[in-house]
ROTORBA-168017 format. One record per residue: residue number from 1; x, y, z of N, C-alpha, C in turn. Coordinates in pm, 1 decimal. Each point is the difference from the previous one (the first is absolute). Example, Ala and Ser with C-alpha at 12.3 -4.5 7.8 and 13.67 -1.06 7.14 Angstrom:
BEGIN
1  1319.0  -569.0  780.0  -89.0  119.0  0.0  90.0  120.0  0.0
2  -35.0  105.0  -72.0  82.0  119.0  6.0  -77.0  109.0  73.0
END
This chain:
BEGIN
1  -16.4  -1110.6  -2967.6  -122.1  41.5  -68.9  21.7  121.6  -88.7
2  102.0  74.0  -13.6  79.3  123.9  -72.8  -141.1  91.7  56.8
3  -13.6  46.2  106.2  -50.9  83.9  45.3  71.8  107.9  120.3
4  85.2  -123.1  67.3  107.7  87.1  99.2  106.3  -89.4  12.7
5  125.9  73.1  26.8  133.0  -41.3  6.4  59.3  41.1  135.6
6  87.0  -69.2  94.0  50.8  15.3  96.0  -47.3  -37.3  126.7
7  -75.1  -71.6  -18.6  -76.3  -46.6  119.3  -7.2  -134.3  65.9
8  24.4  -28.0  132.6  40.1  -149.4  86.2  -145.4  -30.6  7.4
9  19.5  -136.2  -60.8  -182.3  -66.6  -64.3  -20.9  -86.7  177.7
10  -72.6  1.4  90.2  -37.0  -92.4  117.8  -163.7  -51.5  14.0
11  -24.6  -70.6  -81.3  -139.1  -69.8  14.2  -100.7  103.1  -60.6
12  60.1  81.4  -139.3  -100.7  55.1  -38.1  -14.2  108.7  21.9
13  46.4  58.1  107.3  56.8  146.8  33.3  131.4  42.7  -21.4
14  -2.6  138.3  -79.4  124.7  48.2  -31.5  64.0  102.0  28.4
15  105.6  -17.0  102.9  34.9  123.2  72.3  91.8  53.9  -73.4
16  -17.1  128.6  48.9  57.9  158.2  -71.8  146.5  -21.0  86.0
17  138.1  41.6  -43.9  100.9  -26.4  90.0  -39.1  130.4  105.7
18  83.9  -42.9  143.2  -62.2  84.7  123.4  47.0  144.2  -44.5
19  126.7  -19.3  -67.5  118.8  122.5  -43.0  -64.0  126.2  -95.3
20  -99.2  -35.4  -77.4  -78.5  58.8  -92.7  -90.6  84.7  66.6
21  -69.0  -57.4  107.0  -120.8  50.5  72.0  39.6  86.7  90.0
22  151.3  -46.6  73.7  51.6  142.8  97.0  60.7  99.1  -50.7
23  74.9  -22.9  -162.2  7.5  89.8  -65.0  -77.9  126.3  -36.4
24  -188.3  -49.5  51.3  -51.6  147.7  -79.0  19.1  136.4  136.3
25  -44.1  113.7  -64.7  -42.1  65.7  102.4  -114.6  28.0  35.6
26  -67.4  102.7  114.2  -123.2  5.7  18.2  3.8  -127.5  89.3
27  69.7  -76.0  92.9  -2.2  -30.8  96.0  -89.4  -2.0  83.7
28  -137.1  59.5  55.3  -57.7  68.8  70.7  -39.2  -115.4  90.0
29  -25.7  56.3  173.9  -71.9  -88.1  91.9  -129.8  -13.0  -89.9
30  -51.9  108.4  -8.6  -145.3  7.5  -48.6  -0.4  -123.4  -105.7
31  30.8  -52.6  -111.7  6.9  -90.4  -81.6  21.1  -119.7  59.8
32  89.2  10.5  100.0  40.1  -175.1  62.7  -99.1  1.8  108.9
33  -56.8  80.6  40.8  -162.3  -8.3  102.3  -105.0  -40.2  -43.3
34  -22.1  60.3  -159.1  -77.9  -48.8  -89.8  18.2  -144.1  -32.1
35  81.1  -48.1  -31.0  36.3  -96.3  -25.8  -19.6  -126.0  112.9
36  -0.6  46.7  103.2  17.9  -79.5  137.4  -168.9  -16.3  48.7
37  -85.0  118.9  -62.8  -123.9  15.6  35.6  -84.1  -140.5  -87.8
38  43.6  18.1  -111.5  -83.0  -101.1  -109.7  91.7  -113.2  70.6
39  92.2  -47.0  40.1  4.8  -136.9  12.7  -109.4  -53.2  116.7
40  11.9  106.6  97.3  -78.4  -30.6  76.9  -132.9  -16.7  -27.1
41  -46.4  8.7  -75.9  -113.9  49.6  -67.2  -72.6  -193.9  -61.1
42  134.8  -25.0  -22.1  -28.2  -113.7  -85.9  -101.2  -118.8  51.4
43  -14.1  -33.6  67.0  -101.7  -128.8  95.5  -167.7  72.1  -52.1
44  -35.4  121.9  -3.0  -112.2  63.0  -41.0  -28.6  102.8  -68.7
45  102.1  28.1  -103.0  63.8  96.8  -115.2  -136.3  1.5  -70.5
46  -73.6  -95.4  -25.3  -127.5  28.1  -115.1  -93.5  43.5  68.8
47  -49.6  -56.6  69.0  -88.5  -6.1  93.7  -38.7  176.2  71.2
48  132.2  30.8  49.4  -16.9  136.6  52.9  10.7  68.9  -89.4
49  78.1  19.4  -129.7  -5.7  120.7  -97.1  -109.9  -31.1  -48.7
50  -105.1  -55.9  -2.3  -103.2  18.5  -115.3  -68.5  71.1  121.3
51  -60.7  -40.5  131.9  -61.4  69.2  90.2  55.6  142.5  -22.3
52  77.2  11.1  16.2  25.8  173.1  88.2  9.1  79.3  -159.5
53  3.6  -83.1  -115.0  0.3  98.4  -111.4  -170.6  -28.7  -23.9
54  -80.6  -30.3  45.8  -129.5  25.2  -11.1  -50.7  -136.2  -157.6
55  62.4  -34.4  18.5  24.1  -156.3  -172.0  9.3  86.8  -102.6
56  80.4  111.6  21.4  36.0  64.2  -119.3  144.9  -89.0  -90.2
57  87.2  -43.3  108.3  104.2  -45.5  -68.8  22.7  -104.7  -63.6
58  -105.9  -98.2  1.1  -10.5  -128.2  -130.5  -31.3  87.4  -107.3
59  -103.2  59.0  12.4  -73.0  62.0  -99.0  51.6  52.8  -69.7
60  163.4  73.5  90.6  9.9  102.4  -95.4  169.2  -117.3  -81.5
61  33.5  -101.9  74.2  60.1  -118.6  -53.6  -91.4  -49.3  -132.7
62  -64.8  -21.5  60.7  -126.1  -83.6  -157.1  -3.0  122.7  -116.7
63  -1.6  97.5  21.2  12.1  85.5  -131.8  133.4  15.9  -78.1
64  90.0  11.8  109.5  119.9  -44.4  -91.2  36.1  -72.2  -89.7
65  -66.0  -135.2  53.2  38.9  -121.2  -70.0  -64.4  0.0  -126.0
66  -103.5  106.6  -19.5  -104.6  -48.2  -105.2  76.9  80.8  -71.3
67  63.1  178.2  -8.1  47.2  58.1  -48.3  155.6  -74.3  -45.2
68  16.2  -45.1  79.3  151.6  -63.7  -105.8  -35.2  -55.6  -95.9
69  -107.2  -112.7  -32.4  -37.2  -42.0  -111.2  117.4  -135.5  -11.7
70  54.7  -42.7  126.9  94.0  -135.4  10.2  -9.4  -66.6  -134.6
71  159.1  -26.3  -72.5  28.3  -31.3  -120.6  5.6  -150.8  40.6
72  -1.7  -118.2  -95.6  7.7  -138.2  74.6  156.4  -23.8  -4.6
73  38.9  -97.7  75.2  172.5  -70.1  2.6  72.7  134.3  -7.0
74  -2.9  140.1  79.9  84.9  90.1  -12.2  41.4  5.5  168.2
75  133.1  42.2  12.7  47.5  53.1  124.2  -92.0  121.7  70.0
76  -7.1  1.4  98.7  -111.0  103.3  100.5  66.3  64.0  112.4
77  81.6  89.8  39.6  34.5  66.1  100.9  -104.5  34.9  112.0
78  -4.8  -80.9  116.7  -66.6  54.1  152.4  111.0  50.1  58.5
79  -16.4  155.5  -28.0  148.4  80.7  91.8  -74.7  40.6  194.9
80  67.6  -65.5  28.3  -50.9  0.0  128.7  -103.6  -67.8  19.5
81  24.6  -150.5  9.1  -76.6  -114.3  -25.0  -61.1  -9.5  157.2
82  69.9  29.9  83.0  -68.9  -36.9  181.1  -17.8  -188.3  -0.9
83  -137.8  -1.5  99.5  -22.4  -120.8  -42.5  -41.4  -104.7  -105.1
84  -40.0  114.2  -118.8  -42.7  -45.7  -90.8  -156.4  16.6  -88.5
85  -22.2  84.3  98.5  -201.7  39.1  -24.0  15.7  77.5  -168.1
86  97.5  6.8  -42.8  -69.1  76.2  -122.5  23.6  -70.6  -118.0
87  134.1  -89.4  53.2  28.5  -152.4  -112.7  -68.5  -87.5  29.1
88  -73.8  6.0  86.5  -99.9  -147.7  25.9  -132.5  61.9  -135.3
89  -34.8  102.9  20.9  -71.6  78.9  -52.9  -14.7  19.6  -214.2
90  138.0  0.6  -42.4  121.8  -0.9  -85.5  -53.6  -176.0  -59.7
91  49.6  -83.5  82.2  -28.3  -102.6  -72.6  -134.9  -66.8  -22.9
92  -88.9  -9.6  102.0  -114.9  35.9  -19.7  -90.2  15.2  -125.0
93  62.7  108.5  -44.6  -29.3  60.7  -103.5  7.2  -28.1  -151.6
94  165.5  -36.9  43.5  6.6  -94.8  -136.2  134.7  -98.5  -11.6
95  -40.1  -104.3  -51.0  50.1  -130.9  110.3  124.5  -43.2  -104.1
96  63.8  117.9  -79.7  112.1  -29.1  -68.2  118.4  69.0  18.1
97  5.6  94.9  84.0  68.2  128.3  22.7  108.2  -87.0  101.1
98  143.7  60.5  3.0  70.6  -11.9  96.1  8.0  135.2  75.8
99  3.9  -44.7  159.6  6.1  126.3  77.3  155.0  -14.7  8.8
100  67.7  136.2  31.3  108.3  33.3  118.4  -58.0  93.3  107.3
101  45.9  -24.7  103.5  -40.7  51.6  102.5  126.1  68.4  72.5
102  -29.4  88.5  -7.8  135.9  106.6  80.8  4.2  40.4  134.5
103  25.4  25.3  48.5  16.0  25.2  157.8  155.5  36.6  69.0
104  10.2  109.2  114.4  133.5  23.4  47.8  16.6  -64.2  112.1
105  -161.4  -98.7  40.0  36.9  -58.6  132.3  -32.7  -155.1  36.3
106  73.7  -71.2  2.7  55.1  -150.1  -26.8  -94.1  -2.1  97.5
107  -45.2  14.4  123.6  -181.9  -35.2  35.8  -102.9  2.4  -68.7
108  -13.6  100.7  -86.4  -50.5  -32.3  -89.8  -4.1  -85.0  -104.3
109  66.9  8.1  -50.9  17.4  -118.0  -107.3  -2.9  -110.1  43.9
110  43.1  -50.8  113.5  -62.3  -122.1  69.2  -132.6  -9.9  21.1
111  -61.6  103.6  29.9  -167.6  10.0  10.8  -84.0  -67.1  -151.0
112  71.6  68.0  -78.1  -48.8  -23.9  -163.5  8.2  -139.0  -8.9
113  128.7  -29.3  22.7  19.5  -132.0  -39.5  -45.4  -130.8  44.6
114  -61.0  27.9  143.7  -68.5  -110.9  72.0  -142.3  31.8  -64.9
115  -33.0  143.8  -44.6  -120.3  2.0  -79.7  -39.7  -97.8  -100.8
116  114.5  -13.5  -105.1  15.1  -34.8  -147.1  79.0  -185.9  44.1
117  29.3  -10.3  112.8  -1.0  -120.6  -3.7  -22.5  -138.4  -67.6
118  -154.1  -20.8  18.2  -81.9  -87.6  -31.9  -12.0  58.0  -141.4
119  -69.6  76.1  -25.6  -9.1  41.8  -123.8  37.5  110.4  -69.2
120  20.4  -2.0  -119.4  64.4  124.7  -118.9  168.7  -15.3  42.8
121  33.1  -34.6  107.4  176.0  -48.1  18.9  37.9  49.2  -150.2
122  28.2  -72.6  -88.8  47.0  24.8  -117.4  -33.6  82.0  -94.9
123  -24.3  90.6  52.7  -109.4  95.2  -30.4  68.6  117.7  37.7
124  13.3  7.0  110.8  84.4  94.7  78.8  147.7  17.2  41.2
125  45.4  87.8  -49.8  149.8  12.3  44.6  44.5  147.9  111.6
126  72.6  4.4  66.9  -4.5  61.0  76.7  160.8  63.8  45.5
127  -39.3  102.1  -37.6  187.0  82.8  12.2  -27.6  122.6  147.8
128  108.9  8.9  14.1  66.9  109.4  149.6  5.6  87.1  -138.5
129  -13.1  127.8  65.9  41.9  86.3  -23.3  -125.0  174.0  3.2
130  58.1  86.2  -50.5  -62.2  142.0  34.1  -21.2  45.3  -114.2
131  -123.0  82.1  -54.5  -8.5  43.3  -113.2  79.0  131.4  -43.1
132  80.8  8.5  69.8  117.5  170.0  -10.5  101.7  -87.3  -99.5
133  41.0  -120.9  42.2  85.9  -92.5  -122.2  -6.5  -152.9  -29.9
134  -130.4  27.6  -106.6  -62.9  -147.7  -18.3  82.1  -62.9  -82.4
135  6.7  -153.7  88.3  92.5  -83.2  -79.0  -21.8  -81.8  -140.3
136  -62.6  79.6  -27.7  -35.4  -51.5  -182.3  51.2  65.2  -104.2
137  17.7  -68.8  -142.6  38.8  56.9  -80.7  -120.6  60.0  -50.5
138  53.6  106.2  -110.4  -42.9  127.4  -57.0  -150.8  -66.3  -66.8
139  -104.6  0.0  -57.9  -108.8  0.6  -17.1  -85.6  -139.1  34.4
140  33.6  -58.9  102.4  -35.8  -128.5  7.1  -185.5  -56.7  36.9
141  -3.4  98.3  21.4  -133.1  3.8  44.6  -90.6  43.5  -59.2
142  -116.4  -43.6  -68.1  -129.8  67.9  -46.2  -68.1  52.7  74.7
143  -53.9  -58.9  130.7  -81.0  24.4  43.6  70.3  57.2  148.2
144  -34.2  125.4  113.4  65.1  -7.7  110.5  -112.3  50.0  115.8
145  24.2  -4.4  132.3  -110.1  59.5  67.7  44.2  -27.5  124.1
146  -2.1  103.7  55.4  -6.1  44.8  190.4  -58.9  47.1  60.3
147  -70.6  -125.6  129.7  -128.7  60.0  47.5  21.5  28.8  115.2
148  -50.6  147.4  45.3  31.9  -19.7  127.6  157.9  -25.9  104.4
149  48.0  78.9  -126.8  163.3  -33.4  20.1  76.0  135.9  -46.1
150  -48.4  23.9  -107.3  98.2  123.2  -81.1  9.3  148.1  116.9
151  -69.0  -1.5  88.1  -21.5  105.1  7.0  124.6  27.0  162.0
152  54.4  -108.7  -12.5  120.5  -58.6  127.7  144.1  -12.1  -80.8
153  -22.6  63.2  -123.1  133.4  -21.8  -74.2  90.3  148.4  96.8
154  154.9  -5.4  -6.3  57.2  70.8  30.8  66.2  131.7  -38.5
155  -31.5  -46.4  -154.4  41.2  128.7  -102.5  -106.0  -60.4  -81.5
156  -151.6  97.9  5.0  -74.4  -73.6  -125.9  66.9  59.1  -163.5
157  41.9  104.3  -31.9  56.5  11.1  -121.6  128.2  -103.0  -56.0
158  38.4  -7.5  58.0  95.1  -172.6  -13.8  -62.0  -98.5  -10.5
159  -107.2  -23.7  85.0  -91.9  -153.2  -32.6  -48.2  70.7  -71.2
160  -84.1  77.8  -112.6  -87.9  51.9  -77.6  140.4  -42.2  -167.9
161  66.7  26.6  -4.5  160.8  -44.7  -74.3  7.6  -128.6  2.7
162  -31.0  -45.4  117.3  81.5  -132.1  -42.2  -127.8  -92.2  -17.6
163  -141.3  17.0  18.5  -135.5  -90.9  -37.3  33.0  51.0  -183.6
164  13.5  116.1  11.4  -13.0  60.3  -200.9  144.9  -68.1  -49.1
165  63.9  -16.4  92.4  129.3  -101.6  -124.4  -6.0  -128.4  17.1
166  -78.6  -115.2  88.1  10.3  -170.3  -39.9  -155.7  16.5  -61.9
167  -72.5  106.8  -16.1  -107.5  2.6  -66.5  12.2  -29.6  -149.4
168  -126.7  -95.0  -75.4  71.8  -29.0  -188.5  -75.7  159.6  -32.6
169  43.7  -26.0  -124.4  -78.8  108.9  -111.2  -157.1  -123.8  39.2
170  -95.4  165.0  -40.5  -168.6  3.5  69.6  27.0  -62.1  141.3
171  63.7  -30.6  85.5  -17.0  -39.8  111.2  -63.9  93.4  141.3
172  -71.5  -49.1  41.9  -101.2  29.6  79.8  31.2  -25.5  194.2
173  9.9  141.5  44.9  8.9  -25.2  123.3  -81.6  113.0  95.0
174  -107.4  -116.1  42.9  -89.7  21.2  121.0  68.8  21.9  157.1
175  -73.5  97.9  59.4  62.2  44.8  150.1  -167.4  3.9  65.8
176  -13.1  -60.1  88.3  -123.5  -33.7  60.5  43.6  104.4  200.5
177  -69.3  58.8  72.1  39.8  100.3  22.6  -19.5  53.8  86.5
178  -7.5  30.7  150.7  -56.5  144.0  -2.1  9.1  133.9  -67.1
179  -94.3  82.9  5.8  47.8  87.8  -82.8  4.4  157.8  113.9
180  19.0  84.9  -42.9  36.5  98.3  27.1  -66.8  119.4  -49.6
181  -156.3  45.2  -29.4  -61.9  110.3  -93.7  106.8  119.8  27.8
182  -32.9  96.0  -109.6  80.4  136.8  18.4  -119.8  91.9  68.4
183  -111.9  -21.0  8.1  -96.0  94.4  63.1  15.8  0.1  148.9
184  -27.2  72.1  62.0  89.7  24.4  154.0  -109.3  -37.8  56.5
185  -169.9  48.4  -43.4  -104.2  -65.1  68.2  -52.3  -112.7  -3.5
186  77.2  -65.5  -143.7  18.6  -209.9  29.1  124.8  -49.2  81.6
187  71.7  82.4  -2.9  108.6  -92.1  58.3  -7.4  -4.2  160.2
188  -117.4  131.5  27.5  6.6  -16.5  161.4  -53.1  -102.6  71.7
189  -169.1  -85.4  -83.8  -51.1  -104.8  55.2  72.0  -134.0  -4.3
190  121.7  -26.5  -93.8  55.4  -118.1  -26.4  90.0  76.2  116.5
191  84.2  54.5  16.5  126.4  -9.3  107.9  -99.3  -29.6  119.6
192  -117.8  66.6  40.1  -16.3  -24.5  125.2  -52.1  -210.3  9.2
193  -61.1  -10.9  -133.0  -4.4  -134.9  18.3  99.4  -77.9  31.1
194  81.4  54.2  -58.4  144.2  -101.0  -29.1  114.0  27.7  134.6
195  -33.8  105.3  48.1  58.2  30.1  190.7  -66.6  -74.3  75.4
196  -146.7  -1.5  -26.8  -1.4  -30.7  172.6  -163.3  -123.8  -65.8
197  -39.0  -24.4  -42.2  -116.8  -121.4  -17.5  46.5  -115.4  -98.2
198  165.8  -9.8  -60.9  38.2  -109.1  -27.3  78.2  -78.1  73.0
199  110.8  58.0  109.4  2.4  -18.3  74.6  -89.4  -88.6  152.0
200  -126.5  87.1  -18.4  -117.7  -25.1  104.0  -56.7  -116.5  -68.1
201  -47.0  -43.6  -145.8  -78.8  -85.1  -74.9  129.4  -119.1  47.2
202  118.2  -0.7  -38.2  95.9  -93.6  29.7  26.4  -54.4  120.0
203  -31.6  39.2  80.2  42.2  -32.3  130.9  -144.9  -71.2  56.4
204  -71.9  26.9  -50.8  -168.3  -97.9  55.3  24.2  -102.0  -132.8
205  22.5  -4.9  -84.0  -9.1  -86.1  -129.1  109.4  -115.4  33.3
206  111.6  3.4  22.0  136.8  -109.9  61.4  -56.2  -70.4  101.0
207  67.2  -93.1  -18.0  54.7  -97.1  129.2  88.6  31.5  87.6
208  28.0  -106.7  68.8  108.6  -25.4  115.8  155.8  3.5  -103.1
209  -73.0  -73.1  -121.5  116.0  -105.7  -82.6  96.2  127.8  -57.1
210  -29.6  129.9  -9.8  53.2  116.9  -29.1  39.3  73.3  129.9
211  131.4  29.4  11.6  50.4  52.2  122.5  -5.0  148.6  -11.9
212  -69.6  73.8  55.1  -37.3  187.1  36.2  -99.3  11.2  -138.0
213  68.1  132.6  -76.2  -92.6  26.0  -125.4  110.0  77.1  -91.3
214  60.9  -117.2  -75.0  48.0  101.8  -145.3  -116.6  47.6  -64.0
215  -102.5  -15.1  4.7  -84.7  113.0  -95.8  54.2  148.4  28.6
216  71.3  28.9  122.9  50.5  159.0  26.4  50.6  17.2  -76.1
217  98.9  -55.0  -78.4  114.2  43.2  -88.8  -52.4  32.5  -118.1
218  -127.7  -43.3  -49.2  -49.5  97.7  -115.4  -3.6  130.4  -24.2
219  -45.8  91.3  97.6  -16.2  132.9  40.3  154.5  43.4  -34.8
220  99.9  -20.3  38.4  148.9  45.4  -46.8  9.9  -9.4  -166.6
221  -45.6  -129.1  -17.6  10.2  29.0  -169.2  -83.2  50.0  -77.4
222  -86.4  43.2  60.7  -102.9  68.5  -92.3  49.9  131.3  63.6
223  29.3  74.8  55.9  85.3  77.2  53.8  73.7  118.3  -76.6
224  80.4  -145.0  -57.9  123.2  5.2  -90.7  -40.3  -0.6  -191.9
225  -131.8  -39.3  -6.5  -53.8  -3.8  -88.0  24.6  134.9  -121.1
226  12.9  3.7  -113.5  -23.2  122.1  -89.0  -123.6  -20.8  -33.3
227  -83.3  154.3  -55.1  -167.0  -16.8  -48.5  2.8  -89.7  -133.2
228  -91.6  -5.4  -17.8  -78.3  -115.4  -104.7  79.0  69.0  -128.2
229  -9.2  140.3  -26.9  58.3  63.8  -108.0  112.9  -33.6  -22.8
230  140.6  35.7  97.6  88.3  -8.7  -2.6  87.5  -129.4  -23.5
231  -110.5  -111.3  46.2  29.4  -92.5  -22.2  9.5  -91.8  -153.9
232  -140.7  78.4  -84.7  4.1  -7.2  -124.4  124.3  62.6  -74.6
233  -11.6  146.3  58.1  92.5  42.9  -117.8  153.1  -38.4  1.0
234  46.6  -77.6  168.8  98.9  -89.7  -17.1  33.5  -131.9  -109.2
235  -68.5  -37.6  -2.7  -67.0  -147.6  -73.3  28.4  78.9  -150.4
236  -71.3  58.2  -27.4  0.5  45.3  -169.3  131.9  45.2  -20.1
237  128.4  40.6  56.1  117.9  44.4  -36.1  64.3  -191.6  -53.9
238  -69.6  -87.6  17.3  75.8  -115.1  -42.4  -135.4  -118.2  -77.9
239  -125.5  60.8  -10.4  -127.6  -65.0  -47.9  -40.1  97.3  -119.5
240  -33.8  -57.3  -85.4  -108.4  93.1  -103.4  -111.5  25.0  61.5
241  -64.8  -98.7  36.6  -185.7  12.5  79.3  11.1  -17.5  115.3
242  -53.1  88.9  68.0  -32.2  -17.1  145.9  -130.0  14.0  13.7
243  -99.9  -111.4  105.7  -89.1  24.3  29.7  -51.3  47.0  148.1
244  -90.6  19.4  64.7  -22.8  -87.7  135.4  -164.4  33.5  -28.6
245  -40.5  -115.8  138.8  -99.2  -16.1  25.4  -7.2  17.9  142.4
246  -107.6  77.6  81.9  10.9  50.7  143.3  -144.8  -24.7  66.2
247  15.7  -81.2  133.9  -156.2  -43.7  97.6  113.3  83.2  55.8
248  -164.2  1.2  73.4  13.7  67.5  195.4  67.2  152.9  -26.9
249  -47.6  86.8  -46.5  60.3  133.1  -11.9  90.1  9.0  -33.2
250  105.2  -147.0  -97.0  152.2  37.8  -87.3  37.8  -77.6  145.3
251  -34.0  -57.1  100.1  41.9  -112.2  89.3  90.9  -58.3  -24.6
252  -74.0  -76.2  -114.3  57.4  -151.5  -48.2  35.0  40.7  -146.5
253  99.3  -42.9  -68.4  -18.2  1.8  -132.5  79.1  -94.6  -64.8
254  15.5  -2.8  -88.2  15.8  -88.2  -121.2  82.8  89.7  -135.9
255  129.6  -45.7  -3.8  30.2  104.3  -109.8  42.2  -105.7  -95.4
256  -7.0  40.7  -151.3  64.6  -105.1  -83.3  36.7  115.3  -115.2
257  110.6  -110.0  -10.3  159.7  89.7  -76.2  34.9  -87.3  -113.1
258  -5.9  56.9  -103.3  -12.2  -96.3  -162.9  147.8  72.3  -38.9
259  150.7  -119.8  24.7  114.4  34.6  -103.4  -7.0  63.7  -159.7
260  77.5  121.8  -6.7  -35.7  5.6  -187.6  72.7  -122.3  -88.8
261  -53.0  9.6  -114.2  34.1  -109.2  -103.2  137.6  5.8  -35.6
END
């Protein structure tokens, strides 16, 4: 498709070689816990994040989509695709677009793919790999967006580099979010939400079909989080425009990042 090179094609999914991925650093338990949390997650992944984010997180999905302004028959980056809730979302929208769907964890991408099954299959393509070294060539993408994902990267100034280089000229990349306010008297009601009543909302909201509660593992990455600011003025060292948009006291946000010409 001259979008990526090097990759073992298996039913539509395209894995990243293993050698590439143990190559990075930033290794961390914390990342492969994370990682281990969302698979688990998967049997009721929609279901419980919209509860315990209060239905802030379609919402704040549905604004994205409107802000990209989806070009027709163009390539679409879902960096940190999960099961698929934001490319189901993506096509939806507009029924000419090809997705890729990215992901570092082959449970996942199996999740997606039993998603996209029946329908959009051809629609969807689906690669291994980490946004610290995305396997695409240099501006391939118009359109890009990570929901609910970016904020689990391992070196975000490296993924912030490497979304701004398979990005085209004007290319557009949305990060859907928690967010992080810089005011110390917003950020205190979201941490205590995000410690101890998403957790609590998750654990009455699941089933059986979910074993304990990865909803815990949020609290570590928001944790680990930089403020809403910092996060912009990262973004603009490789974007001309940076925006965001912020519910729930800078909670949730929505940032969108316009490549220069």
């Amino acid at each position: 498709m001259g979008w990526s090179e090097g990759h073992h094609v298996t039913n539509q999914v395209h894995w990243l070689d293993f050698e590439v991925l143990d190559s990075l650093s930033l290794r961390s338990e914390l990342w492969k816990d994370v990682v281990r949390a969302i698979e688990a997650a998967i049997p009721e992944y929609d279901l419980v994040n919209e509860k315990v984010s209060l239905g802030q997180a379609q919402k704040a999905r549905k604004y994205a989509v409107e802000q990209l302004s989806l070009p027709e028959e163009k390539l679409v980056l879902d960096a940190g695709v999960g099961p698929g809730t934001m490319s189901e979302l993506l096509l939806s929208n507009q029924n000419k677009i090809i997705i890729v769907g990215l992901d570092a964890s082959v449970k996942l991408l199996e999740a997606a793919q039993r998603r996209f099954s029946e329908r959009h299959s051809e629609r969807v393509h689906l690669v291994r790999g980490v946004f610290e070294a995305l396997p695409f060539r240099d501006g391939c993408f118009q359109r890009l967006v990570s929901a609910y994902a970016f904020r689990d990267s391992r070196d975000r100034e490296t993924a912030i580099a490497e979304f701004s280089r398979v990005s085209s000229e004007r290319g557009i990349f949305a990060i859907v979010d928690l967010g992080k306010p810089d005011s110390p008297v917003k950020r205190l009601p979201i941490t205590i939400y995000v410690r101890f009543f998403i957790p609590l909302i998750a654990w009455w909201s699941k089933s059986r079909a979910v074993e304990g509660n990865p909803w815990r593992m949020i609290f570590p990455t928001y944790q680990a989080l930089v403020t809403n600011s910092t996060l912009i003025s990262s973004l603009r060292k490789c974007f001309v425009s940076v925006k965001i948009r912020e519910w729930s006291l800078g909670g949730v946000i929505v940032v969108i990042a316009q490549k220069a010409v």
